[in-house]
GUDO-115828 format. One record per residue (C-alpha): residue in one letter; chain; x, y, z. Coordinates in steps of 0.5 Angstrom, whole numbers, plus 2048, in hexadecimal, padded with zeros to 3 digits. Example, Ala and Ser with C-alpha at 12.3 -4.5 7.8 and 13.67 -1.06 7.14 Angstrom:
BEGIN
- residuo:cadena:east:north:up
- A:A:819:7F7:810
- S:A:81B:7FE:80E
END
This chain:
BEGIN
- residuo:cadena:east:north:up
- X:A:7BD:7BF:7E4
- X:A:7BB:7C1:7DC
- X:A:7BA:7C8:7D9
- X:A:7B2:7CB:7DA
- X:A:7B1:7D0:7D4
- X:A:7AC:7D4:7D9
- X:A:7B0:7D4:7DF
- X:A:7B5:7D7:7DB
- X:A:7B2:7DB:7D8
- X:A:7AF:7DF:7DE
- X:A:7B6:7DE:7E1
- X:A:7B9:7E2:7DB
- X:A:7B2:7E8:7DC
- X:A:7B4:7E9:7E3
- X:A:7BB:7EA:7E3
- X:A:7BA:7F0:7DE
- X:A:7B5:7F2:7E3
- X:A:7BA:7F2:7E8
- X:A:7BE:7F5:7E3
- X:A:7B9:7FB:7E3
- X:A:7BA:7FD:7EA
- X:A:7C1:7FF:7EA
- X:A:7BF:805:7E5
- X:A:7B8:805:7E9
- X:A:7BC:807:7F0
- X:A:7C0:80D:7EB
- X:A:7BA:810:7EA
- X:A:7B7:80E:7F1
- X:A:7BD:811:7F4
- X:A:7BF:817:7EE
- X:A:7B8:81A:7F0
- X:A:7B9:81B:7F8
- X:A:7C0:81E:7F7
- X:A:7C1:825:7F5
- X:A:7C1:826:7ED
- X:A:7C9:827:7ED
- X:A:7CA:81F:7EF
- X:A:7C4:81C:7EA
- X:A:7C8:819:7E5
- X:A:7CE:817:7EB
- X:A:7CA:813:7ED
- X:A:7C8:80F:7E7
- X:A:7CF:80E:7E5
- X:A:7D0:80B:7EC
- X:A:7CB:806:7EA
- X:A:7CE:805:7E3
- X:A:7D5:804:7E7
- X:A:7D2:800:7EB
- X:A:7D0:7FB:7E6
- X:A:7D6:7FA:7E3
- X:A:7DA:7F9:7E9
- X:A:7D6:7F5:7ED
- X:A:7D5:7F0:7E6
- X:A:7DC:7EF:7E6
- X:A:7DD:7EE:7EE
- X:A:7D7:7E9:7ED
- X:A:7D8:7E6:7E6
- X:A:7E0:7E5:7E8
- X:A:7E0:7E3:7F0
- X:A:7D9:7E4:7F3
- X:A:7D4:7E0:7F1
- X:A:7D9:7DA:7F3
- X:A:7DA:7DC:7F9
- X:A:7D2:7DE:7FB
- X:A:7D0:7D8:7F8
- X:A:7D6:7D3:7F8
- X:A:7D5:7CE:7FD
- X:A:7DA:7CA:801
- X:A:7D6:7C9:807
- X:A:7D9:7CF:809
- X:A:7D4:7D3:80E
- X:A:7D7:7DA:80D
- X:A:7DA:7DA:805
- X:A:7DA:7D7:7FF
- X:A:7E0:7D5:7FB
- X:A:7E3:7D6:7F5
- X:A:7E1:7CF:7F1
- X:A:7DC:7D4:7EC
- X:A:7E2:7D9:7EB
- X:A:7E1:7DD:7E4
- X:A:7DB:7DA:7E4
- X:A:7DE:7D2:7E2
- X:A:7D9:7CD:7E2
- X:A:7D3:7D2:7E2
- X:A:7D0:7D2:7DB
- X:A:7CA:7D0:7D8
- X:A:7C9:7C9:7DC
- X:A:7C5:7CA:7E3
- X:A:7C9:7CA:7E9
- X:A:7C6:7C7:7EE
- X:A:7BF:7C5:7F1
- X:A:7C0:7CB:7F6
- X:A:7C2:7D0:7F1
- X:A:7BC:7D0:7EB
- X:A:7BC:7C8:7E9
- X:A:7B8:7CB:7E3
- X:A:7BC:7D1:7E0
- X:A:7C3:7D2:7DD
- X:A:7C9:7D3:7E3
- X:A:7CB:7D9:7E0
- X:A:7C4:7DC:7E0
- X:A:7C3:7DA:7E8
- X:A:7CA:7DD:7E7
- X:A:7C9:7E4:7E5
- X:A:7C2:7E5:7E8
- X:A:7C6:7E4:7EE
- X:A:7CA:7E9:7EC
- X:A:7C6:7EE:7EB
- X:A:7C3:7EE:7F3
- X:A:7CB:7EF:7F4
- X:A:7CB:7F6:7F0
- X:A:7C3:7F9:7F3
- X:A:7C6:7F8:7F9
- X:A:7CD:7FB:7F9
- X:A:7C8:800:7F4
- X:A:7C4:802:7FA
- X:A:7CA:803:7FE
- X:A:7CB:80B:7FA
- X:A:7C5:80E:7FC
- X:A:7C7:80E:804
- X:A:7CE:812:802
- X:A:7CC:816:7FC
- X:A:7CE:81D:7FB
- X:A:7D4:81C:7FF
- X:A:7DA:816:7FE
- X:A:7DF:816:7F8
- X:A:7DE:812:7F2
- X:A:7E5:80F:7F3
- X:A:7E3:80D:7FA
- X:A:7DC:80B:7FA
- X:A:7DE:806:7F3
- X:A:7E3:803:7F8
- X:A:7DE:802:7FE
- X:A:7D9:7FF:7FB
- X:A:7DF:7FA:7F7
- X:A:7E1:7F7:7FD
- X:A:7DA:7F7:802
- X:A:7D7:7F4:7FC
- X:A:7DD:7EE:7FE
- X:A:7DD:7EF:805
- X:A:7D6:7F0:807
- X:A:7D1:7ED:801
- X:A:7D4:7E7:7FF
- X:A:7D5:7E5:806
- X:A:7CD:7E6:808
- X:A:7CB:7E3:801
- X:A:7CF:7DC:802
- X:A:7CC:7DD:809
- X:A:7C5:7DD:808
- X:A:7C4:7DA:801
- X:A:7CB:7D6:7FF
- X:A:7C9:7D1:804
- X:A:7CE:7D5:80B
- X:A:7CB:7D5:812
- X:A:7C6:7DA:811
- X:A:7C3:7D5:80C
- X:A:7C4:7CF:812
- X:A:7C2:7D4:817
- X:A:7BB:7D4:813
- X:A:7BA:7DB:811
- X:A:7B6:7DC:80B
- X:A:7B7:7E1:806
- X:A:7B4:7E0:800
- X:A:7B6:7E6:7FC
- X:A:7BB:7EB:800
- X:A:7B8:7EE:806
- X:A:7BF:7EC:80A
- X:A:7C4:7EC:803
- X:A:7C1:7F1:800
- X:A:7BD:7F6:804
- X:A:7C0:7F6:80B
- X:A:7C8:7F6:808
- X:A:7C7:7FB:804
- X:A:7C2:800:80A
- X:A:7C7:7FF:810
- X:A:7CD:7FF:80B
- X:A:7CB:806:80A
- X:A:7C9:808:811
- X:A:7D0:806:813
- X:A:7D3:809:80E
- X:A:7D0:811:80E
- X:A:7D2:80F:815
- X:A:7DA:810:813
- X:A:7D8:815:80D
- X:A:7D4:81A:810
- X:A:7CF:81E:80F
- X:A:7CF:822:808
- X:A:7D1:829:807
- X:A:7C9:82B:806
- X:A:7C7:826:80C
- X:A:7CC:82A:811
- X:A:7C9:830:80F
- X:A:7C2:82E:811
- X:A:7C0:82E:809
- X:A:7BA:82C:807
- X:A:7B9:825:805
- X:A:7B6:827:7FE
- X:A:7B5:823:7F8
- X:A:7B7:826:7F1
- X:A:7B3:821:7ED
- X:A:7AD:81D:7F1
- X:A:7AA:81B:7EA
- X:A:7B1:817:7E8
- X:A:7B1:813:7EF
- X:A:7AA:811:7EE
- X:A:7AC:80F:7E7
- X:A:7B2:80B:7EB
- X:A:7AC:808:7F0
- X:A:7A8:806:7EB
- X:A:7AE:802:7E7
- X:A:7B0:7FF:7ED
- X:A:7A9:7FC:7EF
- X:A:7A9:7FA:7E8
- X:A:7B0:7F6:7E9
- X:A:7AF:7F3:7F0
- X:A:7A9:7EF:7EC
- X:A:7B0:7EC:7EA
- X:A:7B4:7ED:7F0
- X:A:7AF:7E8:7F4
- X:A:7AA:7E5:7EF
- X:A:7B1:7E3:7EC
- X:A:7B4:7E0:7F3
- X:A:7AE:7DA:7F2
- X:A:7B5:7D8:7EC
- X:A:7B0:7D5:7E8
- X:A:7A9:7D8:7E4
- X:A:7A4:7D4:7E9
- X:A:79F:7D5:7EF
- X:A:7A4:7D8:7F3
- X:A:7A7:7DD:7EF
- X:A:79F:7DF:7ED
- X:A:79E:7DF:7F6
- X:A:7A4:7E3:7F5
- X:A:7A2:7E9:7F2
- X:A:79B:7EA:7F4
- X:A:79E:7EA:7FB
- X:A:7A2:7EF:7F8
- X:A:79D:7F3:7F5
- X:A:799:7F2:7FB
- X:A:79E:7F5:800
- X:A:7A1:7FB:7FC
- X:A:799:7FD:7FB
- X:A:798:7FD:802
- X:A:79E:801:804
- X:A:79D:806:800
- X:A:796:808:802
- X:A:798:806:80A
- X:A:79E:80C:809
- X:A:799:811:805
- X:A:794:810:80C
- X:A:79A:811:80F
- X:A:79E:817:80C
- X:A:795:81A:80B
- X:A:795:819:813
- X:A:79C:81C:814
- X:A:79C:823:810
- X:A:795:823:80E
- X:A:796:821:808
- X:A:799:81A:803
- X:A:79F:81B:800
- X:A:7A1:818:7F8
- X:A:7A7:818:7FB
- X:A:7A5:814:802
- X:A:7A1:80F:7FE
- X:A:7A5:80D:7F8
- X:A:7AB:80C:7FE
- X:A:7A5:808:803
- X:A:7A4:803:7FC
- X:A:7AC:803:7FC
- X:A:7AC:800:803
- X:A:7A6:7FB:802
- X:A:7AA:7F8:7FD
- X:A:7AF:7F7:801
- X:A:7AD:7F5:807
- X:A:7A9:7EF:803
- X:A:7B0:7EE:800
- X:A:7B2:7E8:805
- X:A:7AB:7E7:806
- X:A:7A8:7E6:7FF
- X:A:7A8:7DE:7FD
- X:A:7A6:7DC:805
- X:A:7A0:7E1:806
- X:A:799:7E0:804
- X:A:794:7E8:802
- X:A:793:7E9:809
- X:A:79B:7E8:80B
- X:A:79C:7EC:806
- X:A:797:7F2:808
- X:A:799:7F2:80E
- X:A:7A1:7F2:80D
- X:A:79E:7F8:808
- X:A:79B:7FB:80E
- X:A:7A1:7FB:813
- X:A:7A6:7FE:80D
- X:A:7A2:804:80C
- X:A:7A2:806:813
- X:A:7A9:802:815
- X:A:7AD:806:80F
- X:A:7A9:80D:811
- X:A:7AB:80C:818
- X:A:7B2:80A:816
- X:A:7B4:811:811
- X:A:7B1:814:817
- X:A:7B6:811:81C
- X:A:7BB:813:818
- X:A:7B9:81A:817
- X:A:7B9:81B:81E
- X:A:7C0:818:81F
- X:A:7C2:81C:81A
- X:A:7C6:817:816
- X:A:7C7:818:80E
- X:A:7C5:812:80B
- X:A:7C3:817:805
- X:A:7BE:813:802
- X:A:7BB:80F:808
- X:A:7BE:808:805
- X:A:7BE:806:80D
- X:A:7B7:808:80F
- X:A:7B4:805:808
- X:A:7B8:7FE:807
- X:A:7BC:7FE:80D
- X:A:7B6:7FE:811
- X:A:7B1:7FC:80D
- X:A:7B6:7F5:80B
- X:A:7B6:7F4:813
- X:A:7AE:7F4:814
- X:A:7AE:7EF:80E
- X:A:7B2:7EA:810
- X:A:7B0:7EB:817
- X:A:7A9:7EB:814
- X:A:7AA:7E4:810
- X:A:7AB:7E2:817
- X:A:7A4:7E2:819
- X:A:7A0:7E1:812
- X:A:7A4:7DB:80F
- X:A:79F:7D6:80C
- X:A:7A1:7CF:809
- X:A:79A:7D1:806
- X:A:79D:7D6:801
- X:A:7A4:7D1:800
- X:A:7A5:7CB:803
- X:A:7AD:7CD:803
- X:A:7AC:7D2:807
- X:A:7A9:7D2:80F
- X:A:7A4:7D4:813
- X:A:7A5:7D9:818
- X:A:7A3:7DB:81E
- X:A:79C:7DD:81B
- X:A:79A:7D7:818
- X:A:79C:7D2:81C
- X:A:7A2:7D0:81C
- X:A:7A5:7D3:823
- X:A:7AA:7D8:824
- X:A:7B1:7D5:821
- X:A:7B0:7D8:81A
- X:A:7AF:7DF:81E
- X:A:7B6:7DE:822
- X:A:7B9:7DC:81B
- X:A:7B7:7E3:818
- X:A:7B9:7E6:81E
- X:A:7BF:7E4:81D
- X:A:7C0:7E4:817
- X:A:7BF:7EC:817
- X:A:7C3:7ED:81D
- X:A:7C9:7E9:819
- X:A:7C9:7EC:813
- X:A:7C7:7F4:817
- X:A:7CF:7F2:81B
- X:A:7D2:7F0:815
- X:A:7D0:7F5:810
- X:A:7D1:7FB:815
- X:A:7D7:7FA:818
- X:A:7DC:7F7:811
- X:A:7D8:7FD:80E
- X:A:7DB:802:814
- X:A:7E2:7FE:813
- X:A:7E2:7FF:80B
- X:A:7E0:807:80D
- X:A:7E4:808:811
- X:A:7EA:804:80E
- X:A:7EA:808:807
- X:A:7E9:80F:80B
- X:A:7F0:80D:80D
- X:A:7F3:80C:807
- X:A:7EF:811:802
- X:A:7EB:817:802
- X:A:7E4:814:802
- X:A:7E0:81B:802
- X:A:7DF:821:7FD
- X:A:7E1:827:7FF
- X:A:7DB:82C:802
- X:A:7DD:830:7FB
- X:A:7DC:829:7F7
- X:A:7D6:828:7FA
- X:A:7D2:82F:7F9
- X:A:7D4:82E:7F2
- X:A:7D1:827:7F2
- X:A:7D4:820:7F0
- X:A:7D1:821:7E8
- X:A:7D6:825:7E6
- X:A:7DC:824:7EB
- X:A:7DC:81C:7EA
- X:A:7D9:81C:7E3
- X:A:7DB:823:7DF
- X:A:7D4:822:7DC
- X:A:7CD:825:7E0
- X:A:7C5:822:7E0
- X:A:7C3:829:7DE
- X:A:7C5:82E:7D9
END
């Protein structure tokens, strides 16, 4: 294994594109709230970086990564990052990059998804509560399903494909919200029939489109190398955000009689997942389809929720939750070795339905496990502490009562 300057150099562009993402999810989400929670929201995210960077750089990326032939967790022989430095690690682990950058890209896909997270239980859970919450569903629900799926666990020796998070990233983070609003309840305005009003449309497709931009290394970036595959990678990405956005605009126009800036920025936001697991396995007419399925999936999915009356204020179960569902279930079906000889065929060309029941099991894996520790860390915390604002606290909004500071003045 030797040290490839392009390779690496791609690696290092896209971890700050993912890097870009974290603050792109501030603006996607501060914009949806209401004005008295924009800057809250941000300052989660910038929380969020340093928490997740010190549990990841400390413990988590031995245990996600660390291989001991165990099928369900690392171990701890890279504990504080010994003996991950400028060498590569391994053949499996970016053969071509330095260790501590295969490291640190890792890591960010760990800080995006706990990231992701905030958006469902916005508006409502204490700061305190929530950075607790998310330190430890980061050690008990993320780094279990990254060793399972890319640190050599069953979920890997099952087969299941995943080539950049649709079942780490995206359904964790989705069903973790649905289980956790389920526990909280609904915000004060929610429980009292307020409409779902936007303060600030512009930033959050501000927000959008840097997080498109980000997913360019998000998933080009997963191909751990500038080659074919990484190019493959983005183009698919490309291809299926394009997709979705026009399929949900369709949709939104077929609806309400008109399409919404909102719904398409959210549709381009849902393709980008869905292709996620998908992106490095699928050629252009896979990655139109998976585009065409988000759209109308993840519409369906809001509308589901909406209908139940469940308070996932920003819909992170009905665009990520379900839209990494449909893409892994997806890649079960368009696979091709024609796209990467690594990967599958699925059932769709050629290569029976083994790859599919692998998906599907993979999804449902990962739907248990992510709801139900979710639930029970949740539940646990309403216990021990006060996890909610008061209704007072949240007609004033988080800005001033966690912050003292406020977005507008």
């Amino acid at each position: 294994m030797a040290i490839d300057s392009g390779d690496t150099a791609w690696m290092l562009i896209s971890t700050a594109l993912v890097f870009l993402m974290i603050p792109a999810v501030g603006f996607f989400y501060g914009g949806m709230l209401r004005k008295q929670n924009m800057l809250s929201i941000l300052g989660q995210t910038i929380i969020i970086l340093g928490m997740v960077t010190l549990i990841w750089v400390i413990a988590g990326f031995s245990l996600a990564f660390g291989s001991n032939g165990s099928p369900f967790i690392g171990n701890l022989d890279w504990l504080m990052l010994k003996g991950v430095g400028q060498d590569p690690l391994s053949a499996a682990y970016g053969p071509s990059i330095p260790g501590i950058l295969y490291m640190m890209f890792q890591g960010m896909f760990a800080i995006i998804t706990a990231a992701l997270i905030i958006g469902g239980i916005a508006e409502r859970m204490r700061l305190k509560a929530l950075v607790i919450f998310l330190g430890i569903w980061t050690v008990l629900v993320y780094i279990p399903v990254a060793h399972w799926v890319w640190g050599g666990g069953f979920l890997a020796q099952l087969g299941t494909l995943d080539f950049a998070g649709g079942t780490v990233v995206h359904i964790t983070a989705g069903i973790s919200v649905l289980s956790a609003v389920l526990i909280l309840g609904k915000r004060v305005s929610a429980s009292n029939g307020g409409p779902e009003t936007p303060h600030n449309i512009p930033f959050v497709v501000l927000g959008g489109a840097l997080l498109w931009v980000g997913w360019f290394g998000f998933n080009g970036g997963s191909a751990i190398g500038s080659n074919g595959l990484a190019a493959q990678a983005f183009v698919t990405t490309q291809i299926a955000a394009a997709t979705a956005a026009v399929v949900w605009g369709l949709i939104n126009w077929l609806h309400v009689g008109r399409p919404g800036v909102l719904g398409m920025i959210s549709g381009a936001v849902a393709g980008l997942v869905a292709i996620t697991p998908a992106s490095g396995f699928v050629d252009a007419s896979g990655a139109i389809v998976i585009g065409i399925g988000a759209g109308g999936f993840c519409y369906g999915g809001i509308i589901l929720r909406r209908r139940y009356g469940f308070d996932d204020a920003l819909d992170v179960w009905g665009v990520h939750g379900i839209g990494g569902t449909w893409g892994a279930i997806a890649t079960g079906f368009f696979a091709t070795t024609a796209v990467n000889a690594a990967g599958k065929d699925g059932l769709f060309y050629g290569g029976g339905a083994n790859l599919l029941i692998a998906q599907l099991a993979a999804v449902a894996v990962v739907w248990v496990f992510a709801f139900s520790i979710t639930a029970f860390v949740m539940w646990t915390l309403s216990k021990v502490m006060r996890i909610r604002m008061t209704k007072e606290e949240e007609r004033i909004g988080a800005d001033m009562i966690q912050h003292g500071e406020s977005a507008y003045n």
